[in-house]
C-alpha positions in Angstrom: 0.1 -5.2 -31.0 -1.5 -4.0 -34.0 -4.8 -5.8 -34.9 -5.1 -8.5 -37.2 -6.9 -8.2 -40.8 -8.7 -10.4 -41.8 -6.8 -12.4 -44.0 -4.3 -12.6 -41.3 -6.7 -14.3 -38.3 -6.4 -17.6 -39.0 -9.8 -19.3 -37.6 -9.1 -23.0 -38.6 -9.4 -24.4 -35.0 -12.3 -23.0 -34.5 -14.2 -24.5 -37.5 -12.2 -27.9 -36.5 -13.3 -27.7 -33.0 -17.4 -26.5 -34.5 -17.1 -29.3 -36.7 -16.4 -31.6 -34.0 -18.7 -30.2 -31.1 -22.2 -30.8 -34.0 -21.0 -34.1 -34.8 -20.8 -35.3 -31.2 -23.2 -32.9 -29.9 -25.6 -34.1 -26.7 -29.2 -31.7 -27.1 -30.9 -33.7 -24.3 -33.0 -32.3 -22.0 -32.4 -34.6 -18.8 -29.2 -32.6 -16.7 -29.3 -35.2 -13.9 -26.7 -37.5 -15.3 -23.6 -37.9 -13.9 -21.9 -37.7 -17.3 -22.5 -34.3 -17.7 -19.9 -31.7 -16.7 -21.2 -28.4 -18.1 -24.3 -26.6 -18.8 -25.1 -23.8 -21.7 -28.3 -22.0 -22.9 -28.7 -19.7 -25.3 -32.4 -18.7 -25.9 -34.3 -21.6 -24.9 -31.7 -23.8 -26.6 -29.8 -25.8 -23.9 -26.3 -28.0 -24.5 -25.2 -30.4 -22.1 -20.9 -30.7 -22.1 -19.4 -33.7 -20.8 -16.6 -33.6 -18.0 -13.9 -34.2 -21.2 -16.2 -31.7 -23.6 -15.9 -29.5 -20.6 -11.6 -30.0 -20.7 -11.7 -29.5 -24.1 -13.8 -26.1 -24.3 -11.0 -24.7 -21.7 -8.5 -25.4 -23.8 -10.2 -24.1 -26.6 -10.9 -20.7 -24.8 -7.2 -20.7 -23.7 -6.1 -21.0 -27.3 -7.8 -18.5 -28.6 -6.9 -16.2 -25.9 -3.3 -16.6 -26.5 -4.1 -16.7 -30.6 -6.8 -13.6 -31.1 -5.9 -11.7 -27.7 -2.6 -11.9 -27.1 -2.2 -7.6 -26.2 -4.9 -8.7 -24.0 -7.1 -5.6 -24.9 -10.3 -8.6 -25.1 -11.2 -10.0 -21.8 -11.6 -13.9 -21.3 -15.3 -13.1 -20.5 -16.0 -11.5 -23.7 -14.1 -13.8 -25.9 -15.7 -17.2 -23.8 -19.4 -15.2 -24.7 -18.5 -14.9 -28.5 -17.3 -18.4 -28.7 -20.2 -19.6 -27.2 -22.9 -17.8 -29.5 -20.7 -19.0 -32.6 -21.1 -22.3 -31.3 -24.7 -22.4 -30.4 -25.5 -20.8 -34.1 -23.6 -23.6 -35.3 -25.8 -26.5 -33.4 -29.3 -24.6 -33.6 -32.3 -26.1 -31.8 -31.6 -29.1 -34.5 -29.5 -31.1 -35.8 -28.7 -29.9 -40.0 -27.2 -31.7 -43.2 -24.1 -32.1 -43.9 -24.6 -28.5 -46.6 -26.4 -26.9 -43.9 -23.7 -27.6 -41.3 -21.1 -26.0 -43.3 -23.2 -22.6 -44.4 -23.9 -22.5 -40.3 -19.8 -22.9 -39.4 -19.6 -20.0 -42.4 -21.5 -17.9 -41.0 -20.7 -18.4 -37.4 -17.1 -17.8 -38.3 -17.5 -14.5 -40.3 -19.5 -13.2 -37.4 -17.1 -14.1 -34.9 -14.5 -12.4 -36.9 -16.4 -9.3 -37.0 -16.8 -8.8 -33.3 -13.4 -9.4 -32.7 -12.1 -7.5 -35.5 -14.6 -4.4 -34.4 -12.6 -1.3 -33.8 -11.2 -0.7 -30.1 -13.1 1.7 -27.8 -11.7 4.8 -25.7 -12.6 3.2 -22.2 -12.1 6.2 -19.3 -11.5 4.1 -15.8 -11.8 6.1 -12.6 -10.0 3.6 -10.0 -9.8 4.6 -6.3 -6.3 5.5 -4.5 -5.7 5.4 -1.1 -2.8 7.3 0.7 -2.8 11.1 -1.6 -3.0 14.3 0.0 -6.1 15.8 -1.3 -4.4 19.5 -1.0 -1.9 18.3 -3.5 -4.5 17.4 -6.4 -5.3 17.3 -9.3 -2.0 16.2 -10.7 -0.9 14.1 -13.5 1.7 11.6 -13.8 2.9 9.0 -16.5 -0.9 9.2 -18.8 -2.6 9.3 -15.3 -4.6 11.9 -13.7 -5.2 11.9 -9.4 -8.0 13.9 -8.4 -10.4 14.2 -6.6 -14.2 13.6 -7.5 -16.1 17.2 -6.9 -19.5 18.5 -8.5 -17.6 18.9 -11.8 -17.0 15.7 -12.3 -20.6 14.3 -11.3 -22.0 16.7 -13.7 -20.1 15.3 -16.3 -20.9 11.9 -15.8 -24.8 13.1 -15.6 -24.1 15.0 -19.3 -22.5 11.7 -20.8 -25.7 9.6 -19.4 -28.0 12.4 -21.0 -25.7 12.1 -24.3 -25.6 8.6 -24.6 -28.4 6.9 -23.3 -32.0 7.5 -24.8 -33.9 5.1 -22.4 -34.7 6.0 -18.8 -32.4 8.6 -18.9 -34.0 10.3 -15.7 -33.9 6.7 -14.3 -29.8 6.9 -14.3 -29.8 10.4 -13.2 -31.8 9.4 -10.1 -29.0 6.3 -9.2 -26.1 8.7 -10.2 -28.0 11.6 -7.6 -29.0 9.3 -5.0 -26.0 6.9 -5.1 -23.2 7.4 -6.8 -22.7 11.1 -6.0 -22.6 10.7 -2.3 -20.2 7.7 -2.6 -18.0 9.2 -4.9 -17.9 12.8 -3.8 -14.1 13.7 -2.2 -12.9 10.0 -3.6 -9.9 10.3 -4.8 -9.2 8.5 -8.1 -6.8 8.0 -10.5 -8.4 8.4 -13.9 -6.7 6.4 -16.7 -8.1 6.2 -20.5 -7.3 2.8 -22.8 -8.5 1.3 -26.0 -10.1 -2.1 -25.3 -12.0 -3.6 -27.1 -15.0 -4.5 -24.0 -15.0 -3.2 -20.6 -13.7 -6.0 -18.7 -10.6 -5.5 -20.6 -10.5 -1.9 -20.2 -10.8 -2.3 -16.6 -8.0 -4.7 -16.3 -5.6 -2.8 -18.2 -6.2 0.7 -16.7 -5.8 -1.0 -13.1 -2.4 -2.5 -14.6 -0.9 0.4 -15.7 -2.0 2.8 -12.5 -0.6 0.2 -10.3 2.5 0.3 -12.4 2.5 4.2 -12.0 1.9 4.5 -7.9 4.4 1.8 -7.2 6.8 3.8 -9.3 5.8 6.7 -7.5 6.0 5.3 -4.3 9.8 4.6 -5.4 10.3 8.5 -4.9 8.3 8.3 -1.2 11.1 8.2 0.7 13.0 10.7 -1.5 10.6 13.5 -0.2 11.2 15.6 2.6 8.9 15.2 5.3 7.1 12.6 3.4 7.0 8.6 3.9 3.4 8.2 2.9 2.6 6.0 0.3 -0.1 5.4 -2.6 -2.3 2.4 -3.2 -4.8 0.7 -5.4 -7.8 1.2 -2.3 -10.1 -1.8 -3.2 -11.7 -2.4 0.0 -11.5 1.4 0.4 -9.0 3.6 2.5 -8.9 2.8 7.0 -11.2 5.3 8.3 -10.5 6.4 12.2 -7.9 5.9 14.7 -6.8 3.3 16.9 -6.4 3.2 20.7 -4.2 0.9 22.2 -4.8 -0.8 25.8 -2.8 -2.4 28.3 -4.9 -5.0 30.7 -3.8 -6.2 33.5 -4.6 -9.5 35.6 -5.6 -7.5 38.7 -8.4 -5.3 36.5 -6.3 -2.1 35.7 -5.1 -1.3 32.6 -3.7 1.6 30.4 -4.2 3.3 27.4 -2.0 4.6 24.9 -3.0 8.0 22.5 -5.0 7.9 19.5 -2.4 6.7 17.2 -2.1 9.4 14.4 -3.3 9.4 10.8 -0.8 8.5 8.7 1.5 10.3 6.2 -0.1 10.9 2.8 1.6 11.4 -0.5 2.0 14.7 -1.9 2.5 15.3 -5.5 3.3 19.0 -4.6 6.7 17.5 -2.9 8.2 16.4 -6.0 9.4 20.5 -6.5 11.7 19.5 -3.3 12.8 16.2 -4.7 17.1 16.9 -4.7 18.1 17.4 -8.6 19.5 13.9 -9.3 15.8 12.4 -7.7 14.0 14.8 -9.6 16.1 13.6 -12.8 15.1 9.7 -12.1 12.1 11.0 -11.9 11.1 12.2 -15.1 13.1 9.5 -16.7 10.6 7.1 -14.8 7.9 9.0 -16.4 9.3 9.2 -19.8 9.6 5.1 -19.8 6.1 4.8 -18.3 4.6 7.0 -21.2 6.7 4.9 -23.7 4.9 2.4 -26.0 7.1 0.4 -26.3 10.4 -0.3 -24.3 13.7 -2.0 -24.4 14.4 -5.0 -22.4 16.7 -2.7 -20.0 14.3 0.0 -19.8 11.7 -3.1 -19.0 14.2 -3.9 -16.5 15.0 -0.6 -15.0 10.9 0.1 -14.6 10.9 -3.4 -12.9 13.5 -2.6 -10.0 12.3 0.5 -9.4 8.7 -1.0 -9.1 10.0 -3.7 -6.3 12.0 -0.7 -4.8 8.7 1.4 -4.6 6.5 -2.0 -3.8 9.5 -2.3 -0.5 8.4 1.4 0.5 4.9 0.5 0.8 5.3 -2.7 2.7 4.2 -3.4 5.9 6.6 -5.8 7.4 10.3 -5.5 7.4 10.3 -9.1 6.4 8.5 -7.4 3.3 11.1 -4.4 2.3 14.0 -6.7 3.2 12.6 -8.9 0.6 11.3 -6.5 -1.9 14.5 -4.3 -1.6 16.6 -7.1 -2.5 14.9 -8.7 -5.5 14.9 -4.8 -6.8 18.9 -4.9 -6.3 18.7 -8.7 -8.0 16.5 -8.1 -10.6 18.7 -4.7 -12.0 22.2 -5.7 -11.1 22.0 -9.6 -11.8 20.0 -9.5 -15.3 21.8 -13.2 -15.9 21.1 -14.6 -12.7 24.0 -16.7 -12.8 27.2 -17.3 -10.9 27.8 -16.4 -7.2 25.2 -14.0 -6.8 25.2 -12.9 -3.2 28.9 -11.9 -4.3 28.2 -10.5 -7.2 26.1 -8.3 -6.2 27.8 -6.8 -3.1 30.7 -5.8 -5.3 27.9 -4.3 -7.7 26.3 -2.1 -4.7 30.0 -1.5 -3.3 31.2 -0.1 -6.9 28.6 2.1 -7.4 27.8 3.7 -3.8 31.6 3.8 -2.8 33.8 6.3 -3.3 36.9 4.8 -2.1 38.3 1.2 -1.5 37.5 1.7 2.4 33.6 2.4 1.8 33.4 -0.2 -1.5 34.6 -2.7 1.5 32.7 -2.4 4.3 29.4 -1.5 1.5 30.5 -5.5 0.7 30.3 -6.9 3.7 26.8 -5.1 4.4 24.7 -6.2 1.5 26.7 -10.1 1.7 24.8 -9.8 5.5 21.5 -8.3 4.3 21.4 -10.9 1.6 22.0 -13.5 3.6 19.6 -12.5 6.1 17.0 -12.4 3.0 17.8 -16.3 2.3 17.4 -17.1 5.6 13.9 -15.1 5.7 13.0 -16.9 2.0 14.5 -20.5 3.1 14.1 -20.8 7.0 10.9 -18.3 7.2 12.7 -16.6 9.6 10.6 -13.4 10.9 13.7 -11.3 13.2 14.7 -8.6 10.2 15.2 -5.3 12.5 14.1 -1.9 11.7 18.0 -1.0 10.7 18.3 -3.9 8.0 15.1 -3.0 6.8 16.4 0.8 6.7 19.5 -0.5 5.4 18.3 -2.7 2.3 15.8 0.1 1.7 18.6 2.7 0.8 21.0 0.4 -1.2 17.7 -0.5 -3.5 16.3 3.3 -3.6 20.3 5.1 -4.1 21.3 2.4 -6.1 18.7 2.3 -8.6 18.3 5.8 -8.4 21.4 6.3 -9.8 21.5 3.7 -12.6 18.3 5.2 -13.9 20.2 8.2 -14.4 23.2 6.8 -16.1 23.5 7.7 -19.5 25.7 4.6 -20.6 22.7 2.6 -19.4 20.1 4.6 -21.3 22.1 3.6 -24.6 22.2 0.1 -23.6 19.2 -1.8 -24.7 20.0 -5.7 -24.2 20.6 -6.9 -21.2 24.3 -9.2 -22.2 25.4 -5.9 -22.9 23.8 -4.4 -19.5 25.5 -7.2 -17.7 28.8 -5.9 -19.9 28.7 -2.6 -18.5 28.2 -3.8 -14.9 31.1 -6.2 -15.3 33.6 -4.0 -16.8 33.0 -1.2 -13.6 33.1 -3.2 -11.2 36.6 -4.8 -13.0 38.1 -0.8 -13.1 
């Protein structure tokens, strides 16, 4: 979303609401009351918000949000601390005249305008991932570069601190040797760059579109040859050791099972083995992920194969059973009308069959699996077996697979006509 000029940001609820909040402002000192909701300083000056001051001020902040940072390249933090000073410039440590009051709301407005109309900065996030083969990095995929942190790359986070930062320079060069270098050697990151307009936002948006990338990736997981290990977004950081498993029983012996082993890890390096029509989806996939802006089918074809890859990742059958068929849903039922369980078995049947025999008893398969999913969603039924979860898994991985590559889809860009194409093949 481009960004606003000035005479297009349209501030006149703010200067309502500033007028408001001075008329009806409270600048006592006493924060014991019970009337009193909220509390603000700003340099020594204190406000006190009521509990219905306090509702309005959300909404206010909400407002603006969806008005001024719709593309969501400001974060709510930011945007809550520049309504905040505009307001305290506004009241002051005193209460002014009417012509004083309106020079204040002048100001405060033209200022506000300015920092959010300030030009966008190049924000470079290094977010840690959990479940890549370190042998097969660096690599790159879709904007996003997976590697892992070595000397190099603490030597050029030291040279950007000596570049730009002119106070206690050797102070952050200590922290970065003593802390951060031992912590972040051998991490393995995914390092994505986007304009944002304050770090908060930056943050948020990097983590958005790296988790749009692995779960893509991990689409293609299964795809692999000698390769079922997934990626993830490793917050609370990666399970370190092994597990022993032990048997007790009543009469004091017991039994231990091996170390369980560590588990598969993705390897970029196995996309070269991906069959041709895999490796096909896969750089469409890419392509779509690099786009800046998409149709609502290619929005919809990166959303199936996200659930698809979000199914190969899950822990539970319960969870790929689920996740496998809302992939399915979500790309072969754009309308989300009509009889959908049958619907969508003669979808799956038409394009996975390749005679009436296969189409039939493809049917009768995904009309059980989906069933089995409403009983899962509606009776919280926890029984799925390994071969539904299998099962499910393939439909959503060949079936999307497939559509991805088809090149009367990729000249379809609404989703009626989507649902047209659908409808006429599985009419043939």
């Amino acid at each position: 979303m481009p960004k606003p000029r000035r005479s297009q940001m349209d501030l006149s609820f703010l200067r309502t609401y500033l007028e408001e909040f001075a008329a009806n402002v409270n600048r006592e000192q006493d924060s014991d009351q019970d009337d009193y909701a909220t509390f603000w300083s700003r340099k020594g000056n204190s406000l006190h918000l009521s509990h219905q001051e306090t509702l309005e001020y959300r909404r206010l902040l909400k407002h603006s949000m969806k008005r001024l940072a719709s593309n969501e390249d400001m974060s709510e933090k930011a945007l809550d601390t520049a309504l905040k000073d505009a307001i305290f410039s506004v009241v002051g440590d005193r209460a002014p005249d009417a012509e004083e009051l309106k020079c204040r709301i002048d100001e405060a407005l033209v200022e506000f305008r300015n920092r959010l109309q300030a030009e966008p900065e190049e924000f470079e996030c290094w977010i840690p991932i959990a479940g890549a083969d370190p042998k097969s990095l660096p690599a790159t995929f879709a904007l996003t570069d997976f590697r892992a942190i070595d000397d190099t790359d603490i030597d050029r986070l030291k040279n950007i601190v000596r570049t730009k930062h002119t106070a206690d320079v050797q102070g952050k060069l200590d922290h970065i040797e003593r802390y951060l270098a031992p912590e972040l050697l051998g991490t393995i990151v995914a390092i994505h760059r986007v304009p944002a307009r304050d770090q908060d936002a930056g943050l948020m948006l990097a983590e958005r579109a790296v988790l749009e990338s692995i779960e893509c990736l991990n689409f293609f997981a299964e795809m692999m040859p000698y390769n079922r290990g997934t990626l993830s977004m490793a917050r609370n950081g990666p399970p370190s050791g092994t597990v022993t498993s032990l048997t007790l029983a009543s009469e004091g012996s017991f039994a231990t099972e091996p170390k369980a082993k560590l588990p598969w890890t993705y390897s970029f390096d196995r996309h070269a083995e991906l069959t041709p029509s895999a490796a096909k989806a896969l750089v469409r996939v890419e392509s779509l992920l690099t786009k800046k802006r998409r149709t609502n089918v290619e929005e919809l074809l990166l959303r199936a194969v996200r659930w698809s890859g979000r199914a190969a990742a899950a822990e539970t059958p319960e969870d790929t059973l689920l996740y496998s068929i809302i992939a399915l849903e979500s790309l072969l039922l754009p309308s989300g009308s009509g009889e959908l369980s049958f619907r969508l078995s003669r979808l799956v049947a038409r394009v996975l069959g390749k005679d009436q025999d296969t189409r039939f008893q493809l049917a009768k398969d995904v009309v059980r699996l989906y069933d089995l999913r409403s009983k899962v969603v509606h009776d919280g039924r926890i029984e799925v077996t390994e071969g539904d979860k299998d099962q499910a898994s393939v439909f959503a991985l060949e079936v999307i697979a497939r559509i991805v590559n088809d090149e009367e889809v990729a000249q379809t860009t609404k989703l009626n006509g989507l649902q047209d194409v659908f409808d006429y093949r599985v009419a043939e």
